[in-house]
C-alpha positions, 0 to 999 in steps of 0.5 A: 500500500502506498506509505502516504495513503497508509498513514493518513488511514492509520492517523484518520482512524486514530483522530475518529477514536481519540475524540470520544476517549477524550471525553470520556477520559476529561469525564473521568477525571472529572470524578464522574462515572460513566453511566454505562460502566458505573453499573458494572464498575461501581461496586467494584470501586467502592469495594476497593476503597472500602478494603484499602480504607481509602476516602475518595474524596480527599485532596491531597498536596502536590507532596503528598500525591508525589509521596503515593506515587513513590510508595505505590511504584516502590512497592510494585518494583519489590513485589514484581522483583518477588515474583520474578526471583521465585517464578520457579516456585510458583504456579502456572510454569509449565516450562519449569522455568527457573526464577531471574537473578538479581541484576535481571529482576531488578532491571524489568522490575523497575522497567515494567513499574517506570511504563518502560518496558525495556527488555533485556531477555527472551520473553517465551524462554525466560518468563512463566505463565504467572509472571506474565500475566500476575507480573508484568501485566497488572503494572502495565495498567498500573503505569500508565494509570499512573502517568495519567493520574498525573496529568489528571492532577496537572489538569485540576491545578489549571482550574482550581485558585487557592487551594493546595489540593489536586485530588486523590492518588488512589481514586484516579488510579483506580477509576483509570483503570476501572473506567479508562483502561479495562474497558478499553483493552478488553475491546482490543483484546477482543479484536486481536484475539479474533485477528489471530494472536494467540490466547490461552495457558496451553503448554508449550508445542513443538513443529518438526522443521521442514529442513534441519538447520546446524548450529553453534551453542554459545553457552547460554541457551543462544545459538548461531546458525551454520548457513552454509553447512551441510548435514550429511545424517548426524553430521555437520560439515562447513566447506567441506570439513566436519564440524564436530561441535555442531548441534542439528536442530530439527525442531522449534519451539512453539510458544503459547500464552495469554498473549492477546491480553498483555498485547492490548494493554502493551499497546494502549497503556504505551508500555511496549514489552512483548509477550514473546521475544520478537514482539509484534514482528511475532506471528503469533503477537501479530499475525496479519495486516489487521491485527498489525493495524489495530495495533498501530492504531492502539499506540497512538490512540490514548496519548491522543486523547489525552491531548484533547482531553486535556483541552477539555478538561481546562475548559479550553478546548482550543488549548488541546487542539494547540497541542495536539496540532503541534504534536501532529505537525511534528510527527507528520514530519517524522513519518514523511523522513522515516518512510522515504529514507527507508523506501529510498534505501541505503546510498550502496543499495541505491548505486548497487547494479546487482540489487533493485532497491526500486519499488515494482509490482513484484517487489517492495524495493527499498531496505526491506532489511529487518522487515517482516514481508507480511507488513513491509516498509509502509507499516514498518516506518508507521509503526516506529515513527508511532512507537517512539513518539509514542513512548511506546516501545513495541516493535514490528521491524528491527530498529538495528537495520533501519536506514541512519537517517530513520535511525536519528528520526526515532533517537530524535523524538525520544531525545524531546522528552516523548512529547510528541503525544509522547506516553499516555499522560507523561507526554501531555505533561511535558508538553505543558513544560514545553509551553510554559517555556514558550510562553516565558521567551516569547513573553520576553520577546515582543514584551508581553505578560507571561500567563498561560491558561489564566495563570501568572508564570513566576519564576517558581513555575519556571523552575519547575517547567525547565527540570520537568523539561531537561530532566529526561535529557539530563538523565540520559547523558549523565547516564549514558557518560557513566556507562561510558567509562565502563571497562566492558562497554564494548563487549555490551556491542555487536559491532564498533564504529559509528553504527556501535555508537548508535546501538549504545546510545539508543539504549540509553535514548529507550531507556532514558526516555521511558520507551523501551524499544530496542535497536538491537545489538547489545547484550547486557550484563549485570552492570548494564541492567542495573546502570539501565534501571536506574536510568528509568526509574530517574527518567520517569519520576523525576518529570513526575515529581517536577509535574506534580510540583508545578501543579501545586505551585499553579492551584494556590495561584488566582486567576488573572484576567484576559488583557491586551497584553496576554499572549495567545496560547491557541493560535498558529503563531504559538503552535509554531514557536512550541515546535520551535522550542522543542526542537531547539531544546532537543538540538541543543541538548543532544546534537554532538552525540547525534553527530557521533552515532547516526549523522556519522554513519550517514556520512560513512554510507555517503562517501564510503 
């Protein structure tokens, strides 16, 4: 299908979907119940707040709705990191998989609580039925309850005058997923189930390979392929000479889960981490070109409506469409970049005269390196355009292969802050930070008063809106500097140079922007998943405490009345000095890296 038409059916289709989830999210944060689902829901709320004896009506300071985000996230890294430590004592292992050790606990516990979702292990041979689904899933839906608990608390501090409070924690997560979440997914789920992505706790199936393949064992349960050996009965021979160590695989194995389920949430919440080691270039996870577009369309489809509803729920609709204008421009961009880099190919594919890299009706042309033939380069470039800006992190395609130039369109959207439509509910926070910066220069600019929504910008709300801006980038470089210097860096890469750098940098970019798509190539070890938790549990709540801190700094301020001298924060003129801001900010702060991974490689490609 032609790249163009492809996307403006996928964003068409999402806008459709995003308008009514908008106001159903600004409903809810609201405090009001839908009626259709309070029904079924309701008791099931107030039975919650009855067992955790919690009063749903309580306002809490911005400290303290910090203070149960902390508490709350906490607790989910030790209970995951239990879970996962004992998987091998507890139910539903049919595989009798052993439990984690530390490092690799520790690193997707924090991951999966911090709506990352990094992944630093083969899902399907290292996970248990129970740890998947008790585990990993439930803090799907927790996370991102949680991110856009936040945004519901930023959205009450532009209403309110006076007052500290900004609600409660425990009542927005649980109506988020009562409300929000669960109905949502189990819709998704449904559709996916019935597009083909397995859903059941059947054991594991073996399939009898049409052809054996020969193998080298690494040690550690990995193996390369032999592609040009020959099997001659129980032997292996390469170029004409017996390779005794060789293994002959005749069978593969067939992994079976409640796949659908943690899909859906995965796509929807913004979380990312597959249910088998693939992802969604798994048949299995996403088998066909429907399952692949309800799934591209779930990336975006709650972090879009969060931008509208954020309008809505100001009581100034015209400021949620201002950002989302910004955000769409934004990626529209990214999208025209990535999908004719792609189709275009490398520059040695594009001079080669022994490979076509021309589209024709009987090949995709292109650099179809990497790509799944069932989807191709226009789903594929959707799809990681979506993810990364999303603060998604799924993938159908390997980022590893993707053209340098794509490469830095998907580093670039994470080095923003994934603020275009970024994480559900975290991008619409840093989106605000990003416009009070605007507002604050453009102010200083043509001499105008600094407000936005009917609030006075101080220096304190200043303060806050730059660390809730830089606090990502910061966590990045100073992460990826120390990791840097780390004696066994290079045994981390699958290669060196330039393309080495980039695979070291983009672990950092998805781990330090909360998405948690991988690029490929590195292998980790105890001391990069712990310096990569870290880098996520900093990155996710350091925004959150500089959000929830704005927040309170904004609901103790009055209002101030529409003058002459305020500045418009709705028209096409402010839309193009956001954009400006963020990428100035994003250039700014992560240029020389760029220039040493991806711009480099390019340069490499062009001129040999």
């Amino acid at each position: 299908m032609n790249a163009a038409l492809y996307t403006a059916i996928i964003i068409a289709i999402t806008v459709a979907l995003a308008i009514p989830m908008a106001h159903l999210i600004a409903q809810v944060c609201a405090g009001k119940q839908p009626r259709l689902l309070a029904v079924v829901a309701g008791p099931v709320e107030r039975g919650i707040y009855r067992l955790v004896r919690t009063d749903p009506s309580e306002e809490m300071s911005w400290k303290r709705y910090l203070a149960s985000v902390l508490a709350f996230s906490l607790a989910g890294v030790v209970a995951l990191m239990a879970i996962l430590m004992l998987q091998g004592f507890l139910p539903a292992n049919p595989s009798h998989l052993p439990g984690l050790g530390f490092d690799l606990a520790f690193n997707t516990a924090i991951s999966f609580v911090t709506n990352t979702n990094w992944q630093s292990y083969i899902a399907e041979t290292t996970l248990s039925r129970f740890s998947q689904v008790a585990g990993l899933c439930v803090w799907n839906f927790a996370s991102a309850a949680t991110g856009i608990g936040v945004m519901f608390a930023l959205i009450r501090a532009f209403r309110r005058e006076g007052v500290a409070g900004l609600g409660s924690f425990w009542a927005d997560l649980v109506r988020i997923m009562l409300y929000i979440l669960m109905p949502l997914n189990l819709v998704v789920a449904l559709a996916l189930a019935a597009g083909g992505v397995v859903e059941n706790f059947g054991p594991d199936r073996y399939a009898d390979l049409l052809e054996p393949v020969a193998a080298l064992s690494d040690g550690q349960g990995g193996y390369t392929v032999l592609e040009r050996a020959s099997i001659q009965g129980d032997r292996v021979e390469l170029d004409g000479k017996p390779v005794p160590q060789a293994v002959i695989i005749s069978r593969e194995l067939l992994a079976q889960g409640p796949a659908a389920s943690q899909v859906a949430i995965k796509q929807t919440g913004t979380n990312g981490g597959g249910y088998f080691g693939a992802n969604a270039a798994h048949p299995y996870e996403n088998p066909n070109a429907f399952t692949n577009l309800v799934e591209t369309v779930s990336i975006l489809l709650v972090p879009m409506a969060c931008t509208l509803a954020f309008g809505i729920g100001v009581k100034n609709s015209k400021q949620g469409r201002a950002f989302f204008a910004a955000m769409l421009i934004l990626l529209i961009c990214a999208l025209g970049t990535v999908c004719v880099s792609e189709q275009a190919a490398t520059p040695a594919l594009s001079a080669s005269n022994q490979v076509n890299s021309m589209a024709s009706e009987l090949a995709a042309g292109g650099n179809m390196e990497g790509k799944e033939a069932r989807f191709g380069i226009a789903a594929s470039s959707v799809w990681t355009v979506s993810t990364t800006a999303a603060s998604s992190g799924s993938v159908n395609a390997s980022h590893d292969s993707l053209t340098p130039v794509a490469a830095l369109v998907a580093m670039v959207q994470m080095a923003l802050g994934e603020v275009i439509f970024g994480g559900v509910g975290s991008g619409l926070y840093g989106m605000v930070g990003f416009a009070i910066l605007t507002v604050f220069i453009a102010g200083l600019m043509v001499g105008r008063t600094p407000e936005f929504l009917g609030k006075k910008i101080e220096p304190e709300q200043m303060r806050w809106a730059v660390v809730l801006c830089l606090a990502s980038p910061f966590v990045i470089l100073a992460g990826s500097s120390i990791a840097a210097l780390m004696p066994s860096v290079t045994s981390w890469l699958s290669t060196q140079g330039a393309h080495g750098f980039s695979e070291f940098l983009y672990a950092f970019m998805s781990t330090g922007a909360n998405n948690g798509s991988a690029f490929g190539g590195i292998s980790p070890d105890p001391w990069l998943n712990i310096c990569l938790g870290l880098v996520m549990f900093g990155a996710r709540f350091m925004p959150i405490g500089a959000a929830l801190a704005l927040a309170g700094s904004l609901a103790r301020h009055s209002r101030v009345a529409t003058s002459a001298g305020t500045l418009s924060t709705t028209n096409a003129l402010f839309v193009f000095l956001l954009i400006l801001i963020i990428i100035l900010i994003g250039a700014l702060s992560f240029y020389p890296v760029f220039a040493l991974g991806p711009v480099a490689e390019q340069i490499q490609m062009i001129f040999g």
